[in-house]
C-alpha positions in Angstrom: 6.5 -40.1 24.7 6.4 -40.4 21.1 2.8 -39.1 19.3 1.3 -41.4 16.5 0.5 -39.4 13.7 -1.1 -42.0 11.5 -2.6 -43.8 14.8 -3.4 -44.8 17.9 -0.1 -46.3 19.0 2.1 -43.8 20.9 5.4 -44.8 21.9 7.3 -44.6 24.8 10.9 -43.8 25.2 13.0 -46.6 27.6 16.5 -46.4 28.7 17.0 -42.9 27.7 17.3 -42.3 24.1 16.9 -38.1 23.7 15.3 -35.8 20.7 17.8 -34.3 18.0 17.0 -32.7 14.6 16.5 -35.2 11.6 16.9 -35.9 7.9 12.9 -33.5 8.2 12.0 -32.4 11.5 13.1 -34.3 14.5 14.5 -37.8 15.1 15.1 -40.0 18.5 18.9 -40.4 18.7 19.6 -43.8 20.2 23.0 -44.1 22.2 24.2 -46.7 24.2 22.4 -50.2 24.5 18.8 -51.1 25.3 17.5 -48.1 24.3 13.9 -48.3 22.1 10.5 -47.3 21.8 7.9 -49.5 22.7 4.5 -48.8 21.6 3.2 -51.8 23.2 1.9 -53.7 20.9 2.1 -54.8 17.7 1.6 -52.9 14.9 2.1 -54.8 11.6 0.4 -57.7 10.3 3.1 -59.8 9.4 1.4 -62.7 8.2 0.9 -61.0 4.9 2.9 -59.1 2.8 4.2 -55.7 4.6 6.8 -53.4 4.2 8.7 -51.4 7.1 10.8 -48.2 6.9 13.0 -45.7 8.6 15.2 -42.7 7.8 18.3 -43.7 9.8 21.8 -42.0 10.4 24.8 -44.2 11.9 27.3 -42.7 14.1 29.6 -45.3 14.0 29.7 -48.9 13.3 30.4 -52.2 14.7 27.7 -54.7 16.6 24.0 -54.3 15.5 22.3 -51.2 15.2 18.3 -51.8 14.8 16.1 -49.1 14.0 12.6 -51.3 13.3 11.7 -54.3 14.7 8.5 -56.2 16.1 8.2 -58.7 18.3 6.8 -62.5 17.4 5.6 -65.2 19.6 8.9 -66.9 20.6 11.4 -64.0 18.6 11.1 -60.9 16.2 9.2 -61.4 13.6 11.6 -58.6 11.8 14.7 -56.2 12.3 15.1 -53.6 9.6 18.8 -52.8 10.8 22.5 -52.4 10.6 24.4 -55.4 10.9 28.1 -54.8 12.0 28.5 -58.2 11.4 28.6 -57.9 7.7 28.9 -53.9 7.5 25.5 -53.8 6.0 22.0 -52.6 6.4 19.8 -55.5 6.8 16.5 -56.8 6.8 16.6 -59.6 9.0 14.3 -62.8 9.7 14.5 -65.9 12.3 17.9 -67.6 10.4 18.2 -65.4 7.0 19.3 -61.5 6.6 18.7 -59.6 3.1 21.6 -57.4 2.6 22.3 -53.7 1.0 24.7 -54.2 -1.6 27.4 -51.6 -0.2 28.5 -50.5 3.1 27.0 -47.6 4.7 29.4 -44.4 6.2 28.9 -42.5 9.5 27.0 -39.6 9.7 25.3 -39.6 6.6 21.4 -40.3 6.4 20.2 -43.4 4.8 16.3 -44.7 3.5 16.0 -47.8 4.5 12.9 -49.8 3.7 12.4 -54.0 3.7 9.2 -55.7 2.0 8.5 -59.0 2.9 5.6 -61.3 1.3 
């Protein structure tokens, strides 16, 4: 179980992902696929402008690597992730990706935030 310091939505750890120390405290270390925490409902209101963020730290790359996302009606309304297919974070819609302009490197820790209007 994940606590929800700013809430009400606690999240809930599925396929195994385990507790290490972070970039400030601790982080969930994700390995393998399938692995996520669901807090079981939505949490943004995307039909306005938000914005999403995460501190995240890749261990190696390749295939996609998401570390925010929220489900839509028929698909995710977002992925704030790394995309192995173009060796970039990305923030990611339904058919379009907004790309970091440089490559990131394995095990250092990276800010990621996407805004989308």
């Amino acid at each position: 179980m994940t606590a929800d310091a700013a809430g009400d939505h606690d999240g809930t750890l599925v396929n195994g992902p385990t507790w290490t120390p972070g970039k400030s405290g601790n982080a969930v270390q994700f390995k393998g696929t399938n692995q996520y925490i669901d807090t079981g409902a939505a949490i943004l209101d995307t039909t306005g402008g938000y914005t999403a963020s995460a501190w995240v730290r890749l261990d190696s790359l390749g295939g996609f690597a998401t570390a925010v996302s929220q489900d839509g009606d028929s698909h995710s309304a977002f992925f704030l992730q790394y995309s192995g297919a173009d060796n970039r974070f990305a923030f990611s819609f339904a058919g379009i990706r907004a790309l970091a302009p440089t490559a990131p490197e394995t095990g250092r820790w990276y800010h990621l935030a996407g805004y989308a209007t």
